[in-house]
KEBAFI-893052 format. One record per residue (C-alpha): x, y, z. Coordinates in steps of 0.1 Angstrom, whole numbers. Layout:
N
{atom {X, Y, Z}}
...
! end
This chain:
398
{atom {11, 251, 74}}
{atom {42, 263, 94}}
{atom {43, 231, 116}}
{atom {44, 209, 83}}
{atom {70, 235, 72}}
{atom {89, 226, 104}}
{atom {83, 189, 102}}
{atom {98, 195, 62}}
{atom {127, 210, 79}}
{atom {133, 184, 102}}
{atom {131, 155, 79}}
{atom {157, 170, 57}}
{atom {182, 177, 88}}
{atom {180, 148, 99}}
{atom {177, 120, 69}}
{atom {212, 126, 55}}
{atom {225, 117, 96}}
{atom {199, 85, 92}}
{atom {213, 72, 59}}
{atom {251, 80, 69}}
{atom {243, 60, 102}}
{atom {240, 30, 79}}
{atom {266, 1, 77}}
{atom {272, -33, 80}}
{atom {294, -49, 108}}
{atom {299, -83, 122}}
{atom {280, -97, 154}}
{atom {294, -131, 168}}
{atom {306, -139, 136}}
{atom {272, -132, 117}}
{atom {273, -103, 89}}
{atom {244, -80, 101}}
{atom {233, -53, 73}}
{atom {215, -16, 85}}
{atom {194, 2, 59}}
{atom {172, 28, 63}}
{atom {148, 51, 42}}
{atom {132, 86, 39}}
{atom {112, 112, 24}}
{atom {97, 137, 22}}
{atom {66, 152, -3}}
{atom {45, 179, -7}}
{atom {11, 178, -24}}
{atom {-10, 211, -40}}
{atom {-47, 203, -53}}
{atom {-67, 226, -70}}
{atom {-96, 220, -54}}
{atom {-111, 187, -30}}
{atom {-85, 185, 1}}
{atom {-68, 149, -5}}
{atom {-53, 122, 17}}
{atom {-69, 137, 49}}
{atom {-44, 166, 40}}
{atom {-52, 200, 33}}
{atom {-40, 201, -1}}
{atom {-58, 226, -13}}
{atom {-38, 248, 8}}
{atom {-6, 229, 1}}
{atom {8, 198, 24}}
{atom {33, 181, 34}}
{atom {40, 143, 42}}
{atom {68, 122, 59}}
{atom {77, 87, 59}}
{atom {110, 69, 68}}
{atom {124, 35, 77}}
{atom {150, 15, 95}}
{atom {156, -18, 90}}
{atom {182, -46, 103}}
{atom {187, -77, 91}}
{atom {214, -111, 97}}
{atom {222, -138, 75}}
{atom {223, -161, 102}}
{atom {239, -187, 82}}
{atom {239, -196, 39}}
{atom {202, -210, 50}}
{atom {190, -190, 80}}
{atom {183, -152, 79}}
{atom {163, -126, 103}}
{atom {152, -91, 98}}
{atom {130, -64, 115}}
{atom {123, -29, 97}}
{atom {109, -2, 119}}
{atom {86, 23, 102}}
{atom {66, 60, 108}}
{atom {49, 85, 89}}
{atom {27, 116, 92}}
{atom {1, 120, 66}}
{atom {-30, 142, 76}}
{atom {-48, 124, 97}}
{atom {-33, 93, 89}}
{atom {1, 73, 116}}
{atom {8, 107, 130}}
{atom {39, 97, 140}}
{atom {33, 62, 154}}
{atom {60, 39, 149}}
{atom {50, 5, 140}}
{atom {69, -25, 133}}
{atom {64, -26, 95}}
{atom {77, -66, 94}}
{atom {100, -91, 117}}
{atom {105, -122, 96}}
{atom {129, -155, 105}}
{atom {133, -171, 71}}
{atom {150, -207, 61}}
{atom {156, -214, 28}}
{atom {163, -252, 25}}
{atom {172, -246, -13}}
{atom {159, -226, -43}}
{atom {125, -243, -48}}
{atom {117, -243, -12}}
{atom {118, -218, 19}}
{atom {98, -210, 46}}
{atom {92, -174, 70}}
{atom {77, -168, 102}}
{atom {66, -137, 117}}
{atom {45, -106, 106}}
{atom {61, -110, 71}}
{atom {51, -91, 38}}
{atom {24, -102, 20}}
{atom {29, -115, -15}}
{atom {-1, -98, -31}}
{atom {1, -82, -66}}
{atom {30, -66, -86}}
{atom {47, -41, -65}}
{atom {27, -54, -24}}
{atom {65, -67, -8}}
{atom {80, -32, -28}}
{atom {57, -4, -19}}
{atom {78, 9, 6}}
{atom {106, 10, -19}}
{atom {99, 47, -25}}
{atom {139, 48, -44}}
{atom {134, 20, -69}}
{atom {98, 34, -79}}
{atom {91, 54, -106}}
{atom {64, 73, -88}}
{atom {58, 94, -68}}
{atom {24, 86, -54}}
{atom {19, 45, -64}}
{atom {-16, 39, -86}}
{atom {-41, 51, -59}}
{atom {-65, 22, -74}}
{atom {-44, -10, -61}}
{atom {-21, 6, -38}}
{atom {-39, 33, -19}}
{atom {-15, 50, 5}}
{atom {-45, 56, 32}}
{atom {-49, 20, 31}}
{atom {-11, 8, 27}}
{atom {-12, -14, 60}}
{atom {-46, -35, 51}}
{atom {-27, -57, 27}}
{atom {10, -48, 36}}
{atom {18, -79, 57}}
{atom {7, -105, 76}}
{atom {13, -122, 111}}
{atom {21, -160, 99}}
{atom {37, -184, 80}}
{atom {48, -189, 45}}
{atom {59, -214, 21}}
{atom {78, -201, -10}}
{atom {105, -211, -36}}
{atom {114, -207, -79}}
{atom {112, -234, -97}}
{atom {131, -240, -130}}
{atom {104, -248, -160}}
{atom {128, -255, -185}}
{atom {115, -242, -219}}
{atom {86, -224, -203}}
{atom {109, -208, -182}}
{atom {101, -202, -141}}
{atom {79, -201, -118}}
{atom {80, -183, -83}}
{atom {55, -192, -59}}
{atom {41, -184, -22}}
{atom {18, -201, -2}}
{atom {9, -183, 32}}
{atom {-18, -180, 63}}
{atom {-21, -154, 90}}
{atom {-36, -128, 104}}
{atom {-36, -95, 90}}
{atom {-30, -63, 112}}
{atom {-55, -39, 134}}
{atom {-43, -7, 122}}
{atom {-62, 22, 140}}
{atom {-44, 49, 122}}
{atom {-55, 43, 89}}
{atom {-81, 57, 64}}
{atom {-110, 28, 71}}
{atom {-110, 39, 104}}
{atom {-107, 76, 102}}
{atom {-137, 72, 69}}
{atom {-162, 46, 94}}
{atom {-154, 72, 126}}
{atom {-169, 107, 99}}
{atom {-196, 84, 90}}
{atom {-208, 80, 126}}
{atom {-192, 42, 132}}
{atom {-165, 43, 150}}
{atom {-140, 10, 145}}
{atom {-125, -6, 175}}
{atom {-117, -34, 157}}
{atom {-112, -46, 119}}
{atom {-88, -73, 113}}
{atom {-91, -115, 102}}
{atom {-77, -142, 94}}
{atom {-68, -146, 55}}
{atom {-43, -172, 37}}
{atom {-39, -168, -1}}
{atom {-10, -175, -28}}
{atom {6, -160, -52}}
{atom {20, -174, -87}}
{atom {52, -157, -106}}
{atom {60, -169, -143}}
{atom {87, -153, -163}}
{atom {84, -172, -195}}
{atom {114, -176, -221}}
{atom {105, -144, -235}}
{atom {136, -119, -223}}
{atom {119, -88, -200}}
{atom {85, -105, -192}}
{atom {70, -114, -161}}
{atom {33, -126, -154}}
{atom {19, -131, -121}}
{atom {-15, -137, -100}}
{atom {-26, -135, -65}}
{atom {-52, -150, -48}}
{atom {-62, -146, -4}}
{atom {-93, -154, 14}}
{atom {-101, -130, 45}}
{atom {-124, -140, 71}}
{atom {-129, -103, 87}}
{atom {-145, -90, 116}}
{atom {-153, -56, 124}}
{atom {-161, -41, 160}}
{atom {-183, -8, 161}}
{atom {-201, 15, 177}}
{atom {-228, 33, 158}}
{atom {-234, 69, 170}}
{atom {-253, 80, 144}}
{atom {-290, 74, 149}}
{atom {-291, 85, 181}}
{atom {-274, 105, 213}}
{atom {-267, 65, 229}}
{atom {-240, 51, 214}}
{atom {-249, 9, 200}}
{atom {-220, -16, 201}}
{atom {-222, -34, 167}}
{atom {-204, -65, 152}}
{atom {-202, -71, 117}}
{atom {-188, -105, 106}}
{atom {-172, -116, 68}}
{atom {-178, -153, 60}}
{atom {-153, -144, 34}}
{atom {-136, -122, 17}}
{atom {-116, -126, -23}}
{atom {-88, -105, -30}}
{atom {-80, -116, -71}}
{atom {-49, -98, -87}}
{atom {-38, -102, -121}}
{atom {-4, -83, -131}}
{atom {23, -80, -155}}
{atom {52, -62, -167}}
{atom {74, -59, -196}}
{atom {106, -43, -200}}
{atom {122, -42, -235}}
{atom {158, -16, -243}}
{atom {149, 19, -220}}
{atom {110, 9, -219}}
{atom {94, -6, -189}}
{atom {48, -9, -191}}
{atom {32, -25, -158}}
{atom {0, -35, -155}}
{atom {-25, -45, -129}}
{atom {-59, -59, -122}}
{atom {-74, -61, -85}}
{atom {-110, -72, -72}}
{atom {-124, -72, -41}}
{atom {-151, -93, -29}}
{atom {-170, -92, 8}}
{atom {-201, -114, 22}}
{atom {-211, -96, 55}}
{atom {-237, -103, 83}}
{atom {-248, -83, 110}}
{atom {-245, -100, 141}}
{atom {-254, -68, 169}}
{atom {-274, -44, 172}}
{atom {-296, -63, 150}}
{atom {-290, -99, 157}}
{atom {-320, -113, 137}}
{atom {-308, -99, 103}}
{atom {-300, -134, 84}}
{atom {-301, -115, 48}}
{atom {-263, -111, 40}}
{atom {-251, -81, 22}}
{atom {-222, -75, -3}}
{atom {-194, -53, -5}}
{atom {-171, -51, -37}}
{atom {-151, -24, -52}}
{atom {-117, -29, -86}}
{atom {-93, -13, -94}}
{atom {-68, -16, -120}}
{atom {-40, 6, -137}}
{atom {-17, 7, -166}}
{atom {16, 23, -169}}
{atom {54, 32, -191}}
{atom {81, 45, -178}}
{atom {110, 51, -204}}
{atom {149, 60, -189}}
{atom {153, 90, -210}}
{atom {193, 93, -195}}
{atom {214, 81, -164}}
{atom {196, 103, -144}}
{atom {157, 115, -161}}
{atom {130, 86, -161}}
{atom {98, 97, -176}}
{atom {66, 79, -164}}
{atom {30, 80, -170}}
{atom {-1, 59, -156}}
{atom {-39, 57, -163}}
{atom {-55, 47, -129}}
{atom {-89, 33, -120}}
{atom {-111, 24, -89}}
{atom {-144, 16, -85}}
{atom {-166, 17, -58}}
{atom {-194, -12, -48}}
{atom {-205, -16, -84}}
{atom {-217, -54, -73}}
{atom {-238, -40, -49}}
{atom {-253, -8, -55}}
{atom {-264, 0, -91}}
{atom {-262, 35, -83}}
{atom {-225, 25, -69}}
{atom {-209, 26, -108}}
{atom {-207, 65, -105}}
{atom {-184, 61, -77}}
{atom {-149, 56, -90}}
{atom {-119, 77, -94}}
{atom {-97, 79, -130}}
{atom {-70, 92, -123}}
{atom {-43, 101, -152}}
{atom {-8, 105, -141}}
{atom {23, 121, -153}}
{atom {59, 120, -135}}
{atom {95, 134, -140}}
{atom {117, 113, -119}}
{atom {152, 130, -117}}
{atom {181, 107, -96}}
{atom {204, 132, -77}}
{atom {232, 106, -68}}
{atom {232, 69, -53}}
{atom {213, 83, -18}}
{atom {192, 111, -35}}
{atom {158, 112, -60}}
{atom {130, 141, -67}}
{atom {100, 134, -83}}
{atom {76, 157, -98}}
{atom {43, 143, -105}}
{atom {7, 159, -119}}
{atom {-21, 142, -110}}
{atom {-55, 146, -132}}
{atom {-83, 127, -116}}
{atom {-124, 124, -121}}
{atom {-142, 114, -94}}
{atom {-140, 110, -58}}
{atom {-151, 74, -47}}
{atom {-170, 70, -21}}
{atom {-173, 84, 15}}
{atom {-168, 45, 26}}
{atom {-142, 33, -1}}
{atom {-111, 53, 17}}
{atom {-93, 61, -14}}
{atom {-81, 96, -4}}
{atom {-107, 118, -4}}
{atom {-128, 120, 26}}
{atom {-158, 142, 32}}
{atom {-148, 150, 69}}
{atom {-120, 173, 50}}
{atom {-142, 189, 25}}
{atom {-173, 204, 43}}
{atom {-181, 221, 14}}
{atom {-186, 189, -7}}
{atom {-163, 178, -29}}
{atom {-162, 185, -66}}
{atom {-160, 165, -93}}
{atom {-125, 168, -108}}
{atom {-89, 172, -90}}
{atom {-59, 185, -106}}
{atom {-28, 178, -77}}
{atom {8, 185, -76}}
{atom {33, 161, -60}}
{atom {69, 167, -51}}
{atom {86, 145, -37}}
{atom {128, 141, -21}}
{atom {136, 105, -13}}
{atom {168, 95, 7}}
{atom {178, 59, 6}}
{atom {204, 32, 11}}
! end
């Protein structure tokens, strides 16, 4: 507790320095912009430690941002954003290159990007790390898990995007993409596979997908769809049967990520809502190379949300939150889910500062492979089956 109190004290010395470093200045005649993000939150549970935190104690977590970025020329534009965090168990201050992108646009219907580049997945995928412009303070754990955040994030490859006028019907924003995703070692799958006696050295794939963005002629409405194919392959060692460890290979002919999402925002009201479904063929290749019978993997989530700007400064938000666990596999799988019902105060300070307050009221814990926040490695004494959790969280931005 004391070093996350240090770590607390830190991140507020030093974020007002980081966001007062920001500015914008001229390099061989190009206009180069400097942004950069942080916060910092602290989460209480009742009971079932959360996140890989020890929440029930009380915990702190710490994420912040840099990013630079050129408009090269009217067409041409690069950017890089730097990224770290400390959750529990999860980045423990490991900086990463969040995203590097080089993107053209030859006009307003078609663009192109290169490089590890956001993944245009679902309503709020290229925004997540947006903490200032969210409502929430923890995102709907369902679609956006934060133990999870860098499965989906981005992407090393290419896309093809642009907004096309639809007259009458409005528009339509599109992106086409393929890639690879990212090997992240520091995240939940891995620390959940590693206190079930699998060790990861290796999960990542190739995946392409697209996503579709109407906003009809209906003022404050926007419909959307996603769509990616992941060909994934994980790299284990199995140490659980046995005091010899067993190299293993697991291999995806394919996996479907389907989103459905909206949003609606009419006078001081804004609802969002979200559908997600996940779908995985696997075969075992090693230690047990003759097994031809596939098996499954599949887990949903979904979420529904309002948010009303009750002055200048107070938004009031609440969401209902769902995630379910295997259900297509595993009958007995359909008890494994987590509802979680959330309240939030969101109070803006000034133009650099916001607090959110948020109670969290969730049912159910998953599952001990679903990595969805609760993890049995930090509840020895089993969990239970409700959660009640505090969140408070400062966010700096510019």
């Amino acid at each position: 507790m004391e070093a996350k109190t240090l770590s607390l004290a830190v991140a507020l010395s030093l974020a007002p320095g980081l966001l007062h470093a920001q500015f914008d200045f001229k390099l061989d005649g190009a206009s180069v912009q400097v942004h950069s993000f942080a916060s910092e939150g602290f989460a209480l549970t009742n009971q079932n430690n959360y996140l890989t935190m020890n929440t029930t104690d009380g915990a702190f977590f710490t994420d912040f941002g840099l990013n630079v970025s050129s408009n090269i020329t009217d067409k041409l534009r690069v950017g890089v954003q730097f990224y770290d965090r400390d959750i529990g168990h999860l980045q423990e201050w490991h900086p990463v290159v969040d995203w590097a992108v080089v993107d053209y646009k030859f006009s307003d219907w078609f663009g192109i990007r290169g490089g590890k580049v956001k993944t245009a997945l679902g309503l709020y995928n290229q925004t997540q790390d947006q903490e200032s412009v969210q409502t929430w303070a923890l995102m709907p754990q369902s679609v956006y898990p934060l133990d999870l955040r860098s499965r989906t994030l981005t992407h090393t490859g290419l896309d093809i995007y642009g907004h096309v006028g639809l007259r009458r019907a409005g528009s339509l924003g599109y992106t086409i993409y393929a890639g690879k995703r990212p090997n992240d070692t520091r995240d939940g799958l891995y620390y959940a596979w590693a206190a079930q006696g699998y060790p990861n050295n290796a999960f990542t794939g190739k995946m392409a997908g697209t996503d579709l963005r109407w906003t009809p002629p209906l003022t404050g409405l926007m419909l959307g769809g996603s769509y990616a194919a992941i060909n994934d392959k994980y790299h284990f060692t199995d140490v659980s049967n046995g005091p010899t460890p067993v190299a293993g290979t697991l291999n995806s002919t394919t996996m479907w990520i389907a989103s459905a999402y909206g949003e609606y925002s009419t006078g001081k009201w804004r609802f969002n809502a979200e559908y997600r479904r996940n779908l995985s063929k696997y075969f075992q290749v090693d230690p047990d190379p003759g097994q031809t019978e596939p098996f499954w993997y599949s887990d949903k989530g979904w979420f529904v949300s309002a948010a009303y700007q009750l002055s200048r400064r107070i938004e009031l938000g609440t969401y209902h939150s769902r995630y379910y666990f295997d259900v297509h596999s595993f009958p007995e799988a359909s008890t494994h889910y987590i509802r979680d019902s959330v309240v939030t105060l969101h109070y803006t300070v000034n133009r650099l500062t916001s607090v959110k307050v948020e109670g969290h009221f969730m049912d159910g814990t998953g599952d001990p492979y679903g990595s969805h926040g609760f993890y049995d490695a930090d509840n020895p004494q089993g969990l239970k089956p409700t959660t009640n959790m505090l969140v408070i969280r400062i966010g700096y931005s510019l």
